[in-house]
VEXDREN-2710 file (C-alpha; in Angstrom, 1 decimal):
% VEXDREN-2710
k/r/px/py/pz
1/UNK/63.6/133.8/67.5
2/UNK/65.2/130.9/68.8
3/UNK/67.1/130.0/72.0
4/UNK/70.4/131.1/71.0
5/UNK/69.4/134.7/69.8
6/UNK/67.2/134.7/72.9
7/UNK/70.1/134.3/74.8
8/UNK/71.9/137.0/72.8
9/UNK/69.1/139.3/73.0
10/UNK/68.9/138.8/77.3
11/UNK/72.7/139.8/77.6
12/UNK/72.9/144.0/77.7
13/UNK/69.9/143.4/79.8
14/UNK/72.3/140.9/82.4
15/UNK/75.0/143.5/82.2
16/UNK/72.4/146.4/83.1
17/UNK/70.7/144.7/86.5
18/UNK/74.4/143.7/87.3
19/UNK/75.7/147.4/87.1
20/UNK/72.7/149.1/88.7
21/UNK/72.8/146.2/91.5
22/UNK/76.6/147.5/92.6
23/UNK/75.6/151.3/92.0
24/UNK/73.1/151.3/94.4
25/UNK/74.3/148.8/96.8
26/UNK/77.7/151.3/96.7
27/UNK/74.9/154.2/97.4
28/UNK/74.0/152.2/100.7
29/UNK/77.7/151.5/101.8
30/UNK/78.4/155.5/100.6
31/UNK/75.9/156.2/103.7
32/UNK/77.4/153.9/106.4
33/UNK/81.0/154.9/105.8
34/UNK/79.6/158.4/106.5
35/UNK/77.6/157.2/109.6
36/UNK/74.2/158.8/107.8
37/UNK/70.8/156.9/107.0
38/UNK/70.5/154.9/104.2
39/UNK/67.4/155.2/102.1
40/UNK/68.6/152.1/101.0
41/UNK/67.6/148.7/102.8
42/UNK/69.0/146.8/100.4
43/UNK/68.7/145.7/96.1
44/UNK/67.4/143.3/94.2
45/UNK/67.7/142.6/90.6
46/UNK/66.3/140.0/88.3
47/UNK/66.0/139.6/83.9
48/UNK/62.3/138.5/83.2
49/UNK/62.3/134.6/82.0
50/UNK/61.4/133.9/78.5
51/UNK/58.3/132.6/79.2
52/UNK/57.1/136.0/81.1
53/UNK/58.5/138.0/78.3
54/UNK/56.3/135.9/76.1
55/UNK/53.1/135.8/77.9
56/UNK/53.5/139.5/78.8
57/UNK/54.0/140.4/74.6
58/UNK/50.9/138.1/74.3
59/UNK/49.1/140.0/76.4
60/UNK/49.6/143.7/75.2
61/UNK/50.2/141.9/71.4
62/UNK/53.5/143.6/71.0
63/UNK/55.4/142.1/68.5
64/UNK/58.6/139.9/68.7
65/UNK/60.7/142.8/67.0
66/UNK/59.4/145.3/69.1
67/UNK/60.2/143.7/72.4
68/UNK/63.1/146.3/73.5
69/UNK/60.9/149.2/72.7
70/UNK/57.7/148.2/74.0
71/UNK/58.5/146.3/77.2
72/UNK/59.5/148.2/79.7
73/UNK/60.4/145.7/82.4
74/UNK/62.6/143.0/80.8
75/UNK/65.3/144.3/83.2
76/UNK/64.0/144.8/87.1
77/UNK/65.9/146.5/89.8
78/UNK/63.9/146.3/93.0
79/UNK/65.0/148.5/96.3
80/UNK/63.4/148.3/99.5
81/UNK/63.3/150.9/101.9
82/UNK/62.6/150.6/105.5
83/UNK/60.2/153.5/105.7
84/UNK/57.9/155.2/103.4
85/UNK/59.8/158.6/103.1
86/UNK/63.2/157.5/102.2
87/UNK/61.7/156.0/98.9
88/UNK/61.0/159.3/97.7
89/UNK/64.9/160.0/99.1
90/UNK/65.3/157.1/96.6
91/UNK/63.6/158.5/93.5
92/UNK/65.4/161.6/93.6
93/UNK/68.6/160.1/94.1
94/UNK/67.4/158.4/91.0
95/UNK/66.3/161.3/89.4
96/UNK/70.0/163.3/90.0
97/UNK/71.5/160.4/87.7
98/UNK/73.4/161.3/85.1
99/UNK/74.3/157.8/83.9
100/UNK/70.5/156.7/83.3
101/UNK/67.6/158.9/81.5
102/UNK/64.2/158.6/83.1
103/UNK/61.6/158.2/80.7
104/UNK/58.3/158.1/83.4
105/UNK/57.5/157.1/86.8
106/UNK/54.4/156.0/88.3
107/UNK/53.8/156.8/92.1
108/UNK/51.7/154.0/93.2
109/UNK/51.6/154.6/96.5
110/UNK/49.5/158.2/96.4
111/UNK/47.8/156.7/93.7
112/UNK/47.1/153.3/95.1
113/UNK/46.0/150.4/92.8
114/UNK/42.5/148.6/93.5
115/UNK/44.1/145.5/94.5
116/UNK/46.0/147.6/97.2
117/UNK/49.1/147.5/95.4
118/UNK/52.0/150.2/96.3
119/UNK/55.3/151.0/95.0
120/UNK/57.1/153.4/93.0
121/UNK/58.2/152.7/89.4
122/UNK/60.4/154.5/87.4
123/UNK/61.3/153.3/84.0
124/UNK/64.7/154.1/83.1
125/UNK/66.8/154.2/79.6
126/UNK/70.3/153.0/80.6
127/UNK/73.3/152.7/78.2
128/UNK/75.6/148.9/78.5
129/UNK/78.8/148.9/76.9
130/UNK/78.8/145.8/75.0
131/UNK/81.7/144.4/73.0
132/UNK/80.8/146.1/69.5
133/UNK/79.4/149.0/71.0
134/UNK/76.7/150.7/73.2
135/UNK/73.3/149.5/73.8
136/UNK/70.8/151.5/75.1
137/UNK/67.9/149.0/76.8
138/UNK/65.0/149.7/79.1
139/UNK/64.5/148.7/82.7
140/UNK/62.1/149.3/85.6
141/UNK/63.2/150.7/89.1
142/UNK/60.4/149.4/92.1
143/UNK/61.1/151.0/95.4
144/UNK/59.0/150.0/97.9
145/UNK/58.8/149.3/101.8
146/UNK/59.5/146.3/103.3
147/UNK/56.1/146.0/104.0
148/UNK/55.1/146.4/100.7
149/UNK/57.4/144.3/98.9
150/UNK/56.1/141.4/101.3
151/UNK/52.6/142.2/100.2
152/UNK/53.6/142.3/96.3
153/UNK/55.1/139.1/97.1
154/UNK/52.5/137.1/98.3
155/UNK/50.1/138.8/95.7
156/UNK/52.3/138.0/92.8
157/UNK/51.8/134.2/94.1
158/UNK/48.6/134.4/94.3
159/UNK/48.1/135.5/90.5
160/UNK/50.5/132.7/89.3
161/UNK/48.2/130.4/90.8
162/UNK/44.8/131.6/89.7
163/UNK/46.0/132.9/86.4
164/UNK/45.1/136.8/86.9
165/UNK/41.9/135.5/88.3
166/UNK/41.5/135.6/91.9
167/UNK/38.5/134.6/94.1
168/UNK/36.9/137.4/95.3
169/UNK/36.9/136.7/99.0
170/UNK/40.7/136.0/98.1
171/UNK/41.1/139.7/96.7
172/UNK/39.0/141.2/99.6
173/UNK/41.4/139.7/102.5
174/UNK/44.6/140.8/100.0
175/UNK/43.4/144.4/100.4
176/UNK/42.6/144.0/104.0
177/UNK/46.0/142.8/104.6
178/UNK/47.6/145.4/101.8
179/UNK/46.0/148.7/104.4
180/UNK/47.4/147.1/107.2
181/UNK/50.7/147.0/105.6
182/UNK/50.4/150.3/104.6
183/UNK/49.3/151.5/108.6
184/UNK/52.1/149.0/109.8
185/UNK/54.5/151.6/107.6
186/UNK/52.6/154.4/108.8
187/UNK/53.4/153.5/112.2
188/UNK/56.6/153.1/111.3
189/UNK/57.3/156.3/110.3
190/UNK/56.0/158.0/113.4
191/UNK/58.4/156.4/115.5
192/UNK/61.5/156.8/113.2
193/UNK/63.8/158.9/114.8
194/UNK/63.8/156.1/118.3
195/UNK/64.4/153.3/115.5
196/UNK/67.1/155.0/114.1
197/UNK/68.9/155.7/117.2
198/UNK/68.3/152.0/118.6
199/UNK/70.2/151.1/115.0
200/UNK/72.4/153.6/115.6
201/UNK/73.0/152.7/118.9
202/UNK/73.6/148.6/117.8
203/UNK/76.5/149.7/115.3
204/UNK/78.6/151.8/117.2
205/UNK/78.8/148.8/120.3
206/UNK/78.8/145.9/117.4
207/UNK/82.2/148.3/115.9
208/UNK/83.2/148.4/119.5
209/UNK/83.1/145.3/120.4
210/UNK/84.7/143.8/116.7
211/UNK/88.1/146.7/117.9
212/UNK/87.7/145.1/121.6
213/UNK/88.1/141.6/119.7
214/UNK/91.1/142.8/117.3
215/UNK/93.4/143.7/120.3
216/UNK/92.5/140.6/122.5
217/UNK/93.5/138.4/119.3
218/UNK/96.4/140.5/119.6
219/UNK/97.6/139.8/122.7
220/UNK/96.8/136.0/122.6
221/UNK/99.5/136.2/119.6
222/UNK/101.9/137.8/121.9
223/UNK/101.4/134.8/124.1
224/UNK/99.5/137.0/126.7
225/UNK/96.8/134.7/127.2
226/UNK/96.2/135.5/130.9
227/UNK/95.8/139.2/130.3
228/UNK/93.4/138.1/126.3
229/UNK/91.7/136.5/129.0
230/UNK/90.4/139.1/131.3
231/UNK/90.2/141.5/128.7
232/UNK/87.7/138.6/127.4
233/UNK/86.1/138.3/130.4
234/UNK/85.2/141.7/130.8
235/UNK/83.9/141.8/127.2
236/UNK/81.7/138.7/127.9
237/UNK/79.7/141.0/130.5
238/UNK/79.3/143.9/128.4
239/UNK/78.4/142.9/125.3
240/UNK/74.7/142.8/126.5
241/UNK/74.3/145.0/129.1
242/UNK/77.3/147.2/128.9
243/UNK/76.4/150.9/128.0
244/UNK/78.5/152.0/125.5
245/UNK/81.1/154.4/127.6
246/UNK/81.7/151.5/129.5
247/UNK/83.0/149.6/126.0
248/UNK/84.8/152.7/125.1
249/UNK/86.6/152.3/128.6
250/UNK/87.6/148.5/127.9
251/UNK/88.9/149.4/124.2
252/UNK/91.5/152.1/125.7
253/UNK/92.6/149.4/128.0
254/UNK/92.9/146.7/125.4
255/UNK/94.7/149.9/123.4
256/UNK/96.9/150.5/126.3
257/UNK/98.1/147.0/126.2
258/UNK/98.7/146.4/122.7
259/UNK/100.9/149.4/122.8
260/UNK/102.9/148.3/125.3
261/UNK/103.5/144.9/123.4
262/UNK/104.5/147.0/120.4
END
């Protein structure tokens, strides 16, 4: 096939990570509008180079014409989660899809590979409306941790380098460090409800403080500057140490003003 129809071929599968990229990442933004947890950390997407498509047909001797059907991964949509549980929020938010047919999944974090590997693949058929028609194409959903995706990272490296072949003492640290991970999420999970208040907590004062901001710049363009200026002031000594009532306080004031302006 040469470079031109290679190019051809790649499109649907651009136009597929594109789409699911914006569906999901709408998923995530559908959650904060609603002030609810996100399962969703945030995307990634990526279309497998040539040369990986090659050495990856090479390696399972699929032929060139039965790329598409055989190789499942040429499109990759990668979520990360920021605990364990909400990837399994993840898969069946996946699984309630109407616009994508799930042809398997593989749970590799009960079933956890030897290297230490964890994550949660689900292979997807999805149809992309291209110019002269549909095209159905295959492409591969990993949701993972943050913690895991760091460890598939570094491991993914690692096998670049040494070709598939590891040292040994190489692979034995890589698992060390891969159950630690996993603990580290573990931990994680335990303490969940405090973390998601503390997050909680961060966006209701940063909203605060961005409405606090909006009526001060209002009043400097009223030529106010004296009374932008306190408001400022008073800002200043909240924003780290000011408990959230207290912000609520300083935007009715700001409010207050801005009204009377208007």
């Amino acid at each position: 096939m040469a470079v031109r129809e290679w190019k051809k071929f790649l499109i649907p599968y651009e136009q597929a990570v594109e789409e699911l990229k914006v569906k999901f990442k709408s998923i995530r933004r559908e959650y904060r509008r609603k002030n609810e947890n996100s399962p969703i950390e945030f995307v990634t997407g990526r279309v497998k180079e040539l040369t990986s498509i090659l050495e990856k047909a090479n390696k399972f001797n699929i032929p060139i014409e039965r790329i598409e059907y055989e190789l499942e991964d040429i499109a990759g949509i990668r979520v990360m989660c920021q605990f364990v549980d909400d990837i399994y929020r993840v898969v069946n938010l996946i699984r309630q899809r109407k616009d994508m047919q799930i042809m398997y999944e593989k749970d590799y974090i009960t079933d956890v590979k030897a290297s230490g590997y964890r994550s949660y693949h689900i292979i997807i058929k999805y149809p992309v409306n291209m110019a002269d028609g549909v095209k159905e194409i295959l492409a591969e959903f990993q949701i993972r941790t943050l913690a895991m995706n760091f460890w598939a990272t570094v491991e993914h490296s690692l096998n670049y380098k040494y070709k598939h072949q590891i040292p040994d003492d190489i692979k034995n640290k890589l698992k060390g460090a891969a159950d630690a991970a996993f603990n580290l999420d573990q931990e994680m999970l335990e303490i969940k409800d405090e973390i998601m208040d503390a997050q909680k907590l961060f966006e209701v004062k940063s909203s605060l403080v961005s409405d606090i901001m909006n009526n001060i710049f209002t009043l400097l363009s009223a030529g106010r500057s004296t009374e932008a200026a306190n408001y400022r002031n008073q800002l200043n000594k909240l924003i780290s140490e000011g408990e959230t009532y207290e912000l609520n306080k300083l935007l009715e004031d700001t409010e207050k003003s801005v009204r009377m302006y208007k």
